[in-house]
C-alpha positions, 0 to 999 in steps of 0.5 A: 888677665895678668895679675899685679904681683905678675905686672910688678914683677914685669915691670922690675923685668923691663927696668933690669933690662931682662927682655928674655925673662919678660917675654918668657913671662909674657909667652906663659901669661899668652898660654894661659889665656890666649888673646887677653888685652893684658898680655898684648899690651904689656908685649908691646911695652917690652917690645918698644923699650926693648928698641924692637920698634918695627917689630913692636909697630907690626905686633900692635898692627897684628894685635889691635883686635885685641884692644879695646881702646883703638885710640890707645892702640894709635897712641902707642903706635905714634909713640913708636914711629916718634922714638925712631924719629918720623914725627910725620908717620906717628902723626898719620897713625894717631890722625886714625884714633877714633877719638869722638867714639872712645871719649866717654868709654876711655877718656884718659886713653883717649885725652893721652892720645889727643894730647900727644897728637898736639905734641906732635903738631908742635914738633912738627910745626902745624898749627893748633887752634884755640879748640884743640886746645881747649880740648886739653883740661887746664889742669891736664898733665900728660905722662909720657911713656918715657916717664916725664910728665907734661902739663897743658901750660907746658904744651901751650907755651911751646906752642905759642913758641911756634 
């Protein structure tokens, strides 16, 4: 597992831009413990940011073994198909996320994911019922990998907008 004085020094890596330096981080980390989580989810960030995204969406695909919350996996592959503009796949992936089995083991990644799916319904023009969002705690703010962050009162008043 990557330790956090490593994931702070990535993180500085990824913010700088420097991709050839954080996938030669990754490439040492993946060496010292091939398959590890840690590794897979961080070479999908650098790959995403980095504006690989087909290769960032086949890597996800070729490495979801390796994650323990597949809801998380469908979120960050639904994050992706939205960043190159196809609302329609990113919904059809994130449609995939066993939400009802990951709840009580990965509420966050799976509340993240749920609340993104709605997020994408609005963009899209679907209608969300008064359950799915009731699904979403009052309180929720979601944070989105782009940094900003999204409270439910904000998700329902763009839905009531549709």
């Amino acid at each position: 597992m990557i330790d956090m004085k490593k994931i702070n020094t990535l993180v500085d890596l990824i913010r700088s831009e420097d991709w050839r330096a954080a996938h030669a981080m990754l490439d040492e980390e993946e060496f010292a413990d091939p398959g590890e989580a840690t590794v897979a989810y961080w070479r999908s960030v650098v790959l995403r940011d980095e504006g690989r995204y087909q290769e960032a969406l086949k890597y996800l695909a070729d490495n979801q073994h390796r994650f323990n919350c597949q809801s998380g996996v469908a979120h960050k592959r639904a994050w992706i198909f939205h960043l190159i503009g196809n609302d329609t796949s990113a919904l059809s992936e994130i449609a995939l996320a066993p939400f009802d089995a990951e709840i009580e083991d990965f509420y966050g990644l799976v509340m993240e994911a749920k609340f993104f799916r709605l997020y994408l319904m609005i963009l899209t023009g679907l209608p969300i019922s008064a359950e799915q969002l009731a699904e979403i705690p009052d309180d929720y703010i979601s944070l989105f990998p782009t940094g900003e962050r999204i409270p439910k009162t904000k998700l329902f008043s763009l839905a009531q907008r549709g």
